[in-house]
MISE-869798 format. One record per atom (N, C-alpha, C): y, x, z. Coordinates in pm, whole numbers, padded with zeros to 5 digits, always signed. Atoms other than C-alpha are relative to their C-alpha. Layout:
N
YXZ/...
end
This chain:
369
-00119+00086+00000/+00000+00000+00000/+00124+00090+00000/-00175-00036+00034/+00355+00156-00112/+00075-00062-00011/-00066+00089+00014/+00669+00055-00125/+00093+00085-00132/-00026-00057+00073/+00847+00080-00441/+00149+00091+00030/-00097-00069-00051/+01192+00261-00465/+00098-00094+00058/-00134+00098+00018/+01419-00050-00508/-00085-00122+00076/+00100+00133+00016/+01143-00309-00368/-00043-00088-00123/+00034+00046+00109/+00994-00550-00597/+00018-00152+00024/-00071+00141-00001/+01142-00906-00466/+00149-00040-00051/-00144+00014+00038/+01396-01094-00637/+00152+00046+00034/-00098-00005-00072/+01657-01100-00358/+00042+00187+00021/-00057-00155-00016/+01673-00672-00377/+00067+00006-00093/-00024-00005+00149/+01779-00705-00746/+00202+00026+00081/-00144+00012-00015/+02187-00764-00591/-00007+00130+00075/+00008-00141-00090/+02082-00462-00314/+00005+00112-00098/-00018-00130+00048/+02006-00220-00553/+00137+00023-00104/-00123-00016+00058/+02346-00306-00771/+00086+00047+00067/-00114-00042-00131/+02515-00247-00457/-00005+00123+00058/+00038-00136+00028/+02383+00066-00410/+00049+00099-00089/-00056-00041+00089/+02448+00178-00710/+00155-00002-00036/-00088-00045-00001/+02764+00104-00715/+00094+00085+00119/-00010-00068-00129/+02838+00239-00378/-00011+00145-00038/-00009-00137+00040/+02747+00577-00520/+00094+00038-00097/-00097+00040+00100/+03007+00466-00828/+00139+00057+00064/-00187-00037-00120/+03308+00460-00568/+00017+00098+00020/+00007-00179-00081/+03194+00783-00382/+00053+00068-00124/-00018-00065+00112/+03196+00964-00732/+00151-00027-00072/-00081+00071+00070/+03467+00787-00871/+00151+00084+00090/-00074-00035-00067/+03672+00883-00577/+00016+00120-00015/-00016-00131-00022/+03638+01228-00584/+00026+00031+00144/-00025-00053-00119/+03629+01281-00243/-00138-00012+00060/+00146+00013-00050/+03305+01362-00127/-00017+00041+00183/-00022-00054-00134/+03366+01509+00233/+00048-00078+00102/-00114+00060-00075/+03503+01283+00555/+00085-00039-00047/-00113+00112+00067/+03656+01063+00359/-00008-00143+00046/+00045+00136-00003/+03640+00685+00341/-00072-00065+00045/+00112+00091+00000/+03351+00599+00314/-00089+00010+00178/+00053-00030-00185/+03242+00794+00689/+00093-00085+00063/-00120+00112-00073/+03554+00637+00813/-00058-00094+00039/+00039+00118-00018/+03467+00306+00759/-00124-00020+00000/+00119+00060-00106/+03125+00301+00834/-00040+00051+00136/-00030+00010-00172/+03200+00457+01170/+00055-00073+00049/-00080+00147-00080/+03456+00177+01235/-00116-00109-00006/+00057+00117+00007/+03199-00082+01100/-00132+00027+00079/+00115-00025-00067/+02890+00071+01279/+00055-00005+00161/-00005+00049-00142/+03052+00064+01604/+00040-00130+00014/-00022+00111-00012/+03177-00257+01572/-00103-00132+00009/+00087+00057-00014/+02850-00386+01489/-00075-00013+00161/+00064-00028-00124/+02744-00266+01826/+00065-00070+00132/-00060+00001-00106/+03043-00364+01987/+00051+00111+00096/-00089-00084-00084/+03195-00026+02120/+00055+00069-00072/-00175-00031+00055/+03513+00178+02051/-00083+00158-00113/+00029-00102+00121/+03327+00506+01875/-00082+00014-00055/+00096-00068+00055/+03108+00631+01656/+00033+00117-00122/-00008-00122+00075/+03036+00972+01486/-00084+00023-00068/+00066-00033+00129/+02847+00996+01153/-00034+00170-00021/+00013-00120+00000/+02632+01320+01145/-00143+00022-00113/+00071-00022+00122/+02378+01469+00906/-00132-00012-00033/+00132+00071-00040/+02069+01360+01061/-00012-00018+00126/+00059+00057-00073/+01862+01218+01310/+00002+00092+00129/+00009-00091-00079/+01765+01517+01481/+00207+00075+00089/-00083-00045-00060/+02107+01661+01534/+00086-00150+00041/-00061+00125-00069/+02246+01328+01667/-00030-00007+00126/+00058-00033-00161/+02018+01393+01968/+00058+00139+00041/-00052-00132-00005/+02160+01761+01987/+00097-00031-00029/-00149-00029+00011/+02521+01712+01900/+00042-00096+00118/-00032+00086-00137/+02507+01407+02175/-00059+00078+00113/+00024-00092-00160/+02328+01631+02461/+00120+00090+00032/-00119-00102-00044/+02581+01895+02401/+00107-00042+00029/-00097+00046-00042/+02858+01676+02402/-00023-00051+00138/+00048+00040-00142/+02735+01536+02718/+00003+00122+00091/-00018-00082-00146/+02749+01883+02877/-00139+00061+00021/+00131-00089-00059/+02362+01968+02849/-00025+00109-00123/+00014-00133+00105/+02302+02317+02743/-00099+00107+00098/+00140-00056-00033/+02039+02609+02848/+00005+00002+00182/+00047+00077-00135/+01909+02546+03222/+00013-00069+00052/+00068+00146-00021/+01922+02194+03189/-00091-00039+00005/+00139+00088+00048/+01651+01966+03213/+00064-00106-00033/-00008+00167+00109/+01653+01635+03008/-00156-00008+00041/+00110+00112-00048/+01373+01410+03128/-00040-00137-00110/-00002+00102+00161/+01206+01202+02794/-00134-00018+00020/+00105+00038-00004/+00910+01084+02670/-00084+00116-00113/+00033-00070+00073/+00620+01303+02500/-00096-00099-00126/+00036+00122+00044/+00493+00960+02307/+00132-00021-00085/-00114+00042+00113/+00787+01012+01998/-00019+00069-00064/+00051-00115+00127/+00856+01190+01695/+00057+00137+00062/-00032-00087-00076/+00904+01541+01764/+00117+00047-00016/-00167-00076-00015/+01286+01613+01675/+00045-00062+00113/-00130+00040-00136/+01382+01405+01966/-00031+00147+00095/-00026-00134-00120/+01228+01728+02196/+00043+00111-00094/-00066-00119+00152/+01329+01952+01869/+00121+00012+00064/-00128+00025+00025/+01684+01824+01951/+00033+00081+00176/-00037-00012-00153/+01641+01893+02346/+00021+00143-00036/+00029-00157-00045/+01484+02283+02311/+00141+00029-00057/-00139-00081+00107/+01810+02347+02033/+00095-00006+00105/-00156-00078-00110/+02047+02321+02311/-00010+00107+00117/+00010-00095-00126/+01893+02538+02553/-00077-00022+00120/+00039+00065-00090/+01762+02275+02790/-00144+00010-00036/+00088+00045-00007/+01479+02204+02894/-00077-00139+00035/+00089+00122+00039/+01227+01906+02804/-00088-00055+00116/+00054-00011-00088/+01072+01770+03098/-00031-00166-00032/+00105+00123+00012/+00797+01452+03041/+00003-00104+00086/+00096+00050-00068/+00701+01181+03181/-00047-00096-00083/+00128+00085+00096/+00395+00915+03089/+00038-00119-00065/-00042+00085+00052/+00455+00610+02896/-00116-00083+00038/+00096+00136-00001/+00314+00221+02954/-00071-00019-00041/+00130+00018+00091/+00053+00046+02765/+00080-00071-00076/-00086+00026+00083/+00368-00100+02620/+00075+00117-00112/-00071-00122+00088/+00454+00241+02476/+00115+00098+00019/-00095-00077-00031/+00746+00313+02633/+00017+00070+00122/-00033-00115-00121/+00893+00544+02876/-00018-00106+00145/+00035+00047-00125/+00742+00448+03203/+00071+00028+00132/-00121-00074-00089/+01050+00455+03427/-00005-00033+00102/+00036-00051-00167/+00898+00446+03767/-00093+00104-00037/+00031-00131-00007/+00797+00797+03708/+00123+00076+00034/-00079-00044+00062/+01162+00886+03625/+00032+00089+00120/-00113-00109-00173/+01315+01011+04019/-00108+00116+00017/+00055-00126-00050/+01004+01180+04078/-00003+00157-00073/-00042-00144+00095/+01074+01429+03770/+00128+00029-00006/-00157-00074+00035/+01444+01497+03851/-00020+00102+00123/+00037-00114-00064/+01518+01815+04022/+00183+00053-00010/-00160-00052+00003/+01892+01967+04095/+00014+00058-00145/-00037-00045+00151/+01839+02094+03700/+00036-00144-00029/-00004+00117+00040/+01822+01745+03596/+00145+00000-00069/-00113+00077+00034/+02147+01668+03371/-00031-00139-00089/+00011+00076+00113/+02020+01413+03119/-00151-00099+00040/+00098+00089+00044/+01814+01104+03091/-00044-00037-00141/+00025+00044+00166/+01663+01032+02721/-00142-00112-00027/+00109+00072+00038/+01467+00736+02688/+00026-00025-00143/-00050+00016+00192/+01374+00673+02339/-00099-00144-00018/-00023+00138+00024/+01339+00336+02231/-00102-00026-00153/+00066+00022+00065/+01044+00297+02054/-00051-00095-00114/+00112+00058+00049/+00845+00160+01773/+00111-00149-00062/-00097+00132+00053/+01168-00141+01746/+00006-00049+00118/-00078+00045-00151/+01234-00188+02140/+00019+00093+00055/-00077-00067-00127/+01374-00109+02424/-00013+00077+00091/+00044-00060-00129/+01322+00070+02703/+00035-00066+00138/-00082+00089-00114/+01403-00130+03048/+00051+00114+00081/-00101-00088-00028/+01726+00039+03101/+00046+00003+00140/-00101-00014-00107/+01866-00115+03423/-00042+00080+00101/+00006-00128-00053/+01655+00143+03626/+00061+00105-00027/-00044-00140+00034/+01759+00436+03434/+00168+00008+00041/-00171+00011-00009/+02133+00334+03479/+00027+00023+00147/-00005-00009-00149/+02054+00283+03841/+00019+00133+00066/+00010-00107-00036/+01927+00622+03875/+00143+00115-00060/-00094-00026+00012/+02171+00759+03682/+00125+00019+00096/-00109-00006-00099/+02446+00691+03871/-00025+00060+00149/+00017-00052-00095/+02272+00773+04167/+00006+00147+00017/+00014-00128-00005/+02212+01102+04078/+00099+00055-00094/-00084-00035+00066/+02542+01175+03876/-00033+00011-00208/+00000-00053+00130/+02365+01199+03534/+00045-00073-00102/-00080+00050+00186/+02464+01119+03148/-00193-00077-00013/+00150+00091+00068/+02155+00872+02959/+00098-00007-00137/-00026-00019+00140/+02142+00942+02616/-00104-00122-00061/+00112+00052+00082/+01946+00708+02383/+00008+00024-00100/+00041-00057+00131/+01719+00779+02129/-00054-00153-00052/+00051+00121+00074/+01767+00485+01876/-00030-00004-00088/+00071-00009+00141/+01609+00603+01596/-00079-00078-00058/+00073+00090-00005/+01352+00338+01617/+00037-00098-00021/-00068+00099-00065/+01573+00045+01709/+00127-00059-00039/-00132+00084+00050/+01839-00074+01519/-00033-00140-00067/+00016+00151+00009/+01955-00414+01577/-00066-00106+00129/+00079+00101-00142/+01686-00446+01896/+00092-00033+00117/-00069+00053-00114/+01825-00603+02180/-00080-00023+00138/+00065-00001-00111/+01763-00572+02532/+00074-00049+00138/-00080+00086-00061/+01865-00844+02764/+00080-00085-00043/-00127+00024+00060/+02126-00939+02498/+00044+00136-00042/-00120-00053+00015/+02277-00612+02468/-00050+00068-00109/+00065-00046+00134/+02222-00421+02114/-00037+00146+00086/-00009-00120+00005/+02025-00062+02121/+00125+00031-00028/-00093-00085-00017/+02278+00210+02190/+00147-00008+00075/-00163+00040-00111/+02531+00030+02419/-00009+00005+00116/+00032-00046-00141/+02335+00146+02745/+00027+00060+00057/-00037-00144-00082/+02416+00480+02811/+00103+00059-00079/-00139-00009+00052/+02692+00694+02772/+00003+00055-00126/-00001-00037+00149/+02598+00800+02432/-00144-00034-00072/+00124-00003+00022/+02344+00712+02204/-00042+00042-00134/+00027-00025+00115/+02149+00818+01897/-00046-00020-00079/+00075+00053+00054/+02061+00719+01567/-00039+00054-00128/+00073-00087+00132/+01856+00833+01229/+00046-00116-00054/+00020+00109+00088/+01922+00660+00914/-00095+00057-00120/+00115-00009+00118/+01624+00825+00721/-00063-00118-00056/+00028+00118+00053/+01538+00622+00452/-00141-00120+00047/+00094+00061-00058/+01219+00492+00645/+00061-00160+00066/-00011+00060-00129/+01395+00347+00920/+00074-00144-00019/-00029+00086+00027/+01534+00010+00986/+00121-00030-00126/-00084-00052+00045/+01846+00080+00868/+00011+00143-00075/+00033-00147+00037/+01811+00359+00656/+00087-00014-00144/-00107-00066+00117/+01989+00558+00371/-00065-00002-00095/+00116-00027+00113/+01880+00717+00057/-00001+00157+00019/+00048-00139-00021/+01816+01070+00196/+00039-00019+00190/-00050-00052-00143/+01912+01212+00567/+00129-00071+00049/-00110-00028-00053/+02191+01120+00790/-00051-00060+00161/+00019+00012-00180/+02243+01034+01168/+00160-00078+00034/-00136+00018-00040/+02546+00899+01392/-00054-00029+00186/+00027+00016-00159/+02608+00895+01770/+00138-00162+00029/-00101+00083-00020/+02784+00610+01914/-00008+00034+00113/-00020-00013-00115/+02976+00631+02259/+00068-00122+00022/-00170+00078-00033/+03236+00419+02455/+00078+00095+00092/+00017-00092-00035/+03316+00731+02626/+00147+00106-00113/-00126-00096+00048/+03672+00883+02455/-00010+00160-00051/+00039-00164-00014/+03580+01257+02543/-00117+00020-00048/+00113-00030+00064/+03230+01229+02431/+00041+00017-00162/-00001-00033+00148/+03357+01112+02110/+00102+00135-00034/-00083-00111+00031/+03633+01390+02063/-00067+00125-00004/+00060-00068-00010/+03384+01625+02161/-00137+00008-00138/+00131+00028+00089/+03116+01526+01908/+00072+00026-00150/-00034-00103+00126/+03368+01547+01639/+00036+00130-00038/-00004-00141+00012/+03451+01900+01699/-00125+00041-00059/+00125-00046-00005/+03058+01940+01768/-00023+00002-00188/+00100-00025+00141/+02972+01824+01392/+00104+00082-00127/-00091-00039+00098/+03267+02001+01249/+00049+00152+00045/-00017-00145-00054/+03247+02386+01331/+00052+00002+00144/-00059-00028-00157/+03410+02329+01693/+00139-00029-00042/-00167+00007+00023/+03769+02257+01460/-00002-00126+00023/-00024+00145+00059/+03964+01963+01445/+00060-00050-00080/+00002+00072+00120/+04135+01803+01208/+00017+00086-00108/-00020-00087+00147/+04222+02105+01008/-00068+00127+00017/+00093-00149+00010/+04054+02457+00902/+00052+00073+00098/-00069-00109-00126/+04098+02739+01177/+00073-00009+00076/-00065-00015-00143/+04176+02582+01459/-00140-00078+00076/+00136+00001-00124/+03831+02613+01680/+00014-00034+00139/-00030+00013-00106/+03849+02440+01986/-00161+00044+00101/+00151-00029-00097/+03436+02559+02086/-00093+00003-00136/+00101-00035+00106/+03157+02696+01859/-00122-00174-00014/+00049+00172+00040/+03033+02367+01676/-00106+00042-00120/+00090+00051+00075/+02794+02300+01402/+00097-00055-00165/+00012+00107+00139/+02809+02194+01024/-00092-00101-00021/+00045+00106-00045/+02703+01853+01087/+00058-00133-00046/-00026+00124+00066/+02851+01622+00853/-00070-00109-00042/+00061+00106+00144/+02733+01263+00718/+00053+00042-00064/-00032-00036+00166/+02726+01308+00330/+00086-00164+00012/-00103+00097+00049/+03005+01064+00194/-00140-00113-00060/+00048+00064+00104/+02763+00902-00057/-00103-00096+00080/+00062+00093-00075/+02496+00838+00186/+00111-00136+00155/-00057+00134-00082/+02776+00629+00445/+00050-00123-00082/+00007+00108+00023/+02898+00447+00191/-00145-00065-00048/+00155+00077+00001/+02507+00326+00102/-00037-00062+00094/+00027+00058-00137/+02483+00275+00469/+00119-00119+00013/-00074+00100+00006/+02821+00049+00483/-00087-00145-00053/+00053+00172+00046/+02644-00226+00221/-00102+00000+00044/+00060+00024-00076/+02341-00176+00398/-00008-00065+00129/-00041+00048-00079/+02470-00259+00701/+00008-00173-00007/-00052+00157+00032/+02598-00595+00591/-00156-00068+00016/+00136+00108+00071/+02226-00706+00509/-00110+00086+00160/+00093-00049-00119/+02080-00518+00893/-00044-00118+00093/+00096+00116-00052/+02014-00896+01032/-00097-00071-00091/+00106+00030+00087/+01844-00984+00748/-00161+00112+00009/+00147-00098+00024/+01585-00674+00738/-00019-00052+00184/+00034+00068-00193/+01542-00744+01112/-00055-00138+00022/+00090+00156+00063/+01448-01125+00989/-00128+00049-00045/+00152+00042+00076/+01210-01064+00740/-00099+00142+00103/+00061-00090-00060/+01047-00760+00969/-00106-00122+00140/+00045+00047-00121/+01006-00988+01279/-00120-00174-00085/+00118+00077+00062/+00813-01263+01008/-00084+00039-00023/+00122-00023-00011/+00613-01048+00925/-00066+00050+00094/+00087-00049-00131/+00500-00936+01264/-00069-00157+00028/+00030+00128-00085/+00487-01322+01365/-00185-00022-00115/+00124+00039+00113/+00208-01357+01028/-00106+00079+00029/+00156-00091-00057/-00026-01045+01169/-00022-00057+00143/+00023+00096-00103/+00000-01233+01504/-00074-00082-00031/+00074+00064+00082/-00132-01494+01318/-00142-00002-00013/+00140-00063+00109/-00405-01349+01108/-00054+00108+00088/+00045-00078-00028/-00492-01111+01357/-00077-00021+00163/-00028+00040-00128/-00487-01317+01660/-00094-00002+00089/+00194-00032-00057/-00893-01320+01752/-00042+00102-00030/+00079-00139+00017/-00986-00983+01652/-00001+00074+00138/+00004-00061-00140/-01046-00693+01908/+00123+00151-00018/-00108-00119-00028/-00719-00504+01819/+00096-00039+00088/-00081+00021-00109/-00491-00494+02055/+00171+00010-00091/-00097+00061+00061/-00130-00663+01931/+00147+00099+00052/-00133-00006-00082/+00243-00560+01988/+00024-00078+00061/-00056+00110-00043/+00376-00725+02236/+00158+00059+00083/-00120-00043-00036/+00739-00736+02339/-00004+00002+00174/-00007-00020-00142/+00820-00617+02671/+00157-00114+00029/-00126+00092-00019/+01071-00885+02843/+00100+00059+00032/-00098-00028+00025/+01382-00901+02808/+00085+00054-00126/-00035-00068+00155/+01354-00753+02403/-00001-00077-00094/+00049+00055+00167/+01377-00840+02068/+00046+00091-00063/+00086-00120+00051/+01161-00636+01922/+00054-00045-00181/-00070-00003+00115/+01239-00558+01550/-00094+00117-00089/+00081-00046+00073/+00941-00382+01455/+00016+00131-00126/+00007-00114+00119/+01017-00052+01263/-00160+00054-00011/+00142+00023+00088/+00648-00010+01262/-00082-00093+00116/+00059+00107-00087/+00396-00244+01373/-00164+00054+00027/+00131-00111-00040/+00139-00041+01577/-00086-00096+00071/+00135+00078-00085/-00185-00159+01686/-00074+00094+00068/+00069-00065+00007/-00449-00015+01837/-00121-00007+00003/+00129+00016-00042/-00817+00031+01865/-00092+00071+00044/+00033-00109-00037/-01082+00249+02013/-00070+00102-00115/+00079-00003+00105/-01275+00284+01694/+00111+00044-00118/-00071-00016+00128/-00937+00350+01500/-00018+00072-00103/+00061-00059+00123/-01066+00652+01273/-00073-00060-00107/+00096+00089+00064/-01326+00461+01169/+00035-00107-00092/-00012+00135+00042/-01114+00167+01071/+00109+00032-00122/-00071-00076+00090/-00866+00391+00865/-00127+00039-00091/+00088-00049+00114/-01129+00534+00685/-00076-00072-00102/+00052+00136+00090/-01308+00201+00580/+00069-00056-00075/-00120+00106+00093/-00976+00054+00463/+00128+00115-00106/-00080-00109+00148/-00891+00368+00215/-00051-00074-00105/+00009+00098+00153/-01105+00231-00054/-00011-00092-00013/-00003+00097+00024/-01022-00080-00028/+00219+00001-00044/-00081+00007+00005/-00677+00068-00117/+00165-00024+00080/-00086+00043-00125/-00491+00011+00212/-00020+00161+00030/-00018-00094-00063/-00381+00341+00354/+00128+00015+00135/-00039+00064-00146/-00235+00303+00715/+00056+00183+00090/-00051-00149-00015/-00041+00580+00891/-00015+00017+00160/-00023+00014-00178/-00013+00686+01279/+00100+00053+00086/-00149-00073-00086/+00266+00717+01523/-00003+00029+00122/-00018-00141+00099/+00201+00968+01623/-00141+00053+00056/+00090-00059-00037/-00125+01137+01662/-00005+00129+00107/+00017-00081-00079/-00046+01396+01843/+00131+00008+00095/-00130-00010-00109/+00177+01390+02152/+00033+00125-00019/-00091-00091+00027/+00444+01620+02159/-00083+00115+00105/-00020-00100-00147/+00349+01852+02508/-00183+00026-00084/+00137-00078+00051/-00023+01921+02289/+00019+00088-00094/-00005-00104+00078/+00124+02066+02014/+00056+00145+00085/-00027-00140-00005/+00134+02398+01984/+00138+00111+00026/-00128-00014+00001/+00525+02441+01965/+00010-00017+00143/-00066+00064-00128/+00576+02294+02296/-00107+00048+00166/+00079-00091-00119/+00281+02491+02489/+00093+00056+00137/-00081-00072-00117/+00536+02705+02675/+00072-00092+00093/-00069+00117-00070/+00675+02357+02856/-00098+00016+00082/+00135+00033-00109/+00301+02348+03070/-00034-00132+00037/+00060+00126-00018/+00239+01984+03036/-00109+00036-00063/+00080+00030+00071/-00114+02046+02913/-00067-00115-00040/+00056+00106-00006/-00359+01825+02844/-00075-00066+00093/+00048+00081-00095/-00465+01542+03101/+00135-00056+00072/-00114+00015-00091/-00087+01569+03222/+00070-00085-00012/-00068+00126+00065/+00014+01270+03022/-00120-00151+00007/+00121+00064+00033/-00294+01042+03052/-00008-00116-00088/-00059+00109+00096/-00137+00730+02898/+00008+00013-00118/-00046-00064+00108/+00023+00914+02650/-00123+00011-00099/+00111-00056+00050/-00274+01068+02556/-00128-00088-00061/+00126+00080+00008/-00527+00794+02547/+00021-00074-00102/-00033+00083+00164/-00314+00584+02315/-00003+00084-00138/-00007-00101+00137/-00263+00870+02094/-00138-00008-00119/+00116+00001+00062/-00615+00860+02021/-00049-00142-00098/+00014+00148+00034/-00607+00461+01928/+00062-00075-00091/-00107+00078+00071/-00254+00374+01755/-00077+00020-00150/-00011-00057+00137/-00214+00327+01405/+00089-00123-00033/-00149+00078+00036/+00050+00116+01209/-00034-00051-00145/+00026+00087+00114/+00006-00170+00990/+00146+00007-00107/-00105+00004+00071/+00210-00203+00672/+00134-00044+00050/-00103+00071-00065/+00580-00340+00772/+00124+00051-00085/-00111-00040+00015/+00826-00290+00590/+00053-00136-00135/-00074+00158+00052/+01116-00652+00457/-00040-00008-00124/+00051+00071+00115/+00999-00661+00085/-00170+00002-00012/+00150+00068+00007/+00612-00700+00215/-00023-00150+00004/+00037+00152-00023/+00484-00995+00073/-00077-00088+00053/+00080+00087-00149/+00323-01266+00266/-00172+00013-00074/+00137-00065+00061/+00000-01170-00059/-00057+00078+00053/+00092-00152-00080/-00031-00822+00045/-00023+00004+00126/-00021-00047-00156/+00060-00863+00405/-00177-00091+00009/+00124+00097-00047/-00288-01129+00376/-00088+00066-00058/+00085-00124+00029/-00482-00825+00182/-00026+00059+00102/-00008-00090-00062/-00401-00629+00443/-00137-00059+00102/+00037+00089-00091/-00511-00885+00704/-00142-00024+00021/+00118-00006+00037/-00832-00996+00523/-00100+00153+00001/+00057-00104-00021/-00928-00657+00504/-00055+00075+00134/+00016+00006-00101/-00881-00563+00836/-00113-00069+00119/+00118+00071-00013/-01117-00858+00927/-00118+00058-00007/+00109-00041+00034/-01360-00740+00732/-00073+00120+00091/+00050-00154-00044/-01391-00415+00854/-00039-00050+00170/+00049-00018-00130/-01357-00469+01233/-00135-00137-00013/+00108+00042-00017/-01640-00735+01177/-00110+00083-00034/+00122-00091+00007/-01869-00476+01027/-00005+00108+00110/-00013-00074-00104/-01784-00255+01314/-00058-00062+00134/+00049+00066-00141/-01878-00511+01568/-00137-00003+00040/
end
């Protein structure tokens, strides 16, 4: 199952004109750099959110790294996250200096935040829950602690645009938060970019230095060794008319979760389910099972190829050895790792394939039984 470039339902046919011309303007303009088009989809991306800034940067990864540093965390910090994500969110931690410090995740997936006090330590500057899979994390602990213990909470909303938790949208929790718009993701581009949103004045002032050598508004005048960390022009305006149409993909995403609910509803996989207080928004729609190899492998030649998020926790690889979470130290973590895997999902799946999928699925875990 692929998805094409442009999708293949009617209703994309106006998306991809819009697109296209969106790259028209950029070009047209001649101004390819912090122009316009970042402008205004930093005004319109925070607005969507409801708070006063946001800073358009060049990806995902450094959105988590240009927001820690602005926040103040740099080498013999700890930041306290989850090892149950993709791995630039701890990519983003080690690049500032800090250090990555774990704890286990639910059977909901996410950061299991009655662990959180017992892993802070006078290093402690940073909280980073990351906001999985198309929810939330249940924040009003972390905020609690937070404050208690003086620190900054960053979020990682790479996952999560659009989810809501309590009412309030990802990235309006803590004092800064972060987001990918790789073309995967809910919201996504047509190559790389990122943006941090704050409400937080000094964060943001700080963040635009951060993605702009440490200057500000003009060449050679360095206020702190910064980064080349621009959004590309071409990709914000793509993201702008995207934007416009981010409750819609968030619609047709959450139908098709409601239709594998459905069609999936007596089998022996185990379902998403939203943790209260969310609405969930499904950037992928993970299942799991114990038998999962098995069930990937049966449903290749039947043309279904199914992906996993993520097979290998972060604190096993090899990169991240020198941290000393080995293995057993995550148990949660770990156990799901072995189980997930992620059904098709993505707004121009049709309700045909999504019932290929479905039927198939059937099949298999009945011959398995």
């Amino acid at each position: 199952m692929t998805t094409r470039v442009w999708g293949y339902l009617d209703e994309y046919a106006a998306e991809r004109e819009d697109i296209l011309d969106a790259v028209d303007t950029v070009f047209g303009s001649g101004r390819l750099v912090l122009a316009d088009g970042v402008r205004s989809f930093e005004e319109e991306f925070a607005a969507w959110h409801g708070v006063p800034h946001c800073v358009g940067v060049d990806n995902g990864t450094n959105a988590v790294k240009l927001g820690l540093e602005a926040l103040g965390v740099g080498p013999g910090d700890e930041v306290i996250t989850v090892s149950n994500t993709a791995a630039p969110t701890v990519v983003a931690i080690v690049g500032t200096g800090a250090t990555p410090v774990f704890v286990d995740v639910g059977e909901d997936y996410l950061m299991d935040v009655s662990q959180v006090e017992a892993a802070i330590t006078p290093r402690t500057r940073c909280l980073l829950p990351v906001h999985l899979y198309g929810q939330c994390v249940d924040m009003a602990p972390l905020e609690e602690l937070a404050e208690r213990y003086g620190l900054a909470v960053l979020e990682d909303c790479a996952q999560a645009h659009g989810a809501r938790h309590h009412g309030r949208p990802a990235g309006t929790m803590g004092r800064a938060a972060a987001f990918s718009f790789y073309p995967t993701k809910v919201l996504g581009a047509y190559g790389d970019g990122g943006a941090v949103l704050t409400s937080d004045a000094e964060v943001d002032g700080a963040l635009r230095r951060l993605r702009y050598y440490g200057m500000e508004e003009r060449y050679y005048v360095t206020a702190l060794p910064g980064h080349n960390s621009r959004l590309d022009e071409v990709q914000a305006e793509i993201l702008r008319r995207k934007l416009r149409r981010l409750d819609s993909y968030v619609t047709a995403r959450q139908d098709i979760a409601r239709r594998y609910a459905v069609g999936l509803a007596d089998t022996e996989l185990v379902l998403p389910e939203t943790a209260p207080g969310n609405e969930h928004v499904y950037y992928v729609h993970v299942v799991r099972h114990p038998r999962r190899d098995e069930i990937i492998e049966a449903l290749r030649p039947r043309g279904i190829e199914l992906n996993i998020s993520y097979p290998w926790p972060v604190h096993t690889m090899t990169g991240f050895a020198h941290l000393g979470h080995g293995e057993g130290s995550l148990p949660v973590t770990e156990r799901l790792a072995g189980q997930i895997f992620s059904l098709p999902m993505y707004p121009s799946l049709t309700a045909d394939a999504q019932d290929r999928v479905i039927e198939a699925l059937r099949e298999v875990l009945k011959d398995l039984s």
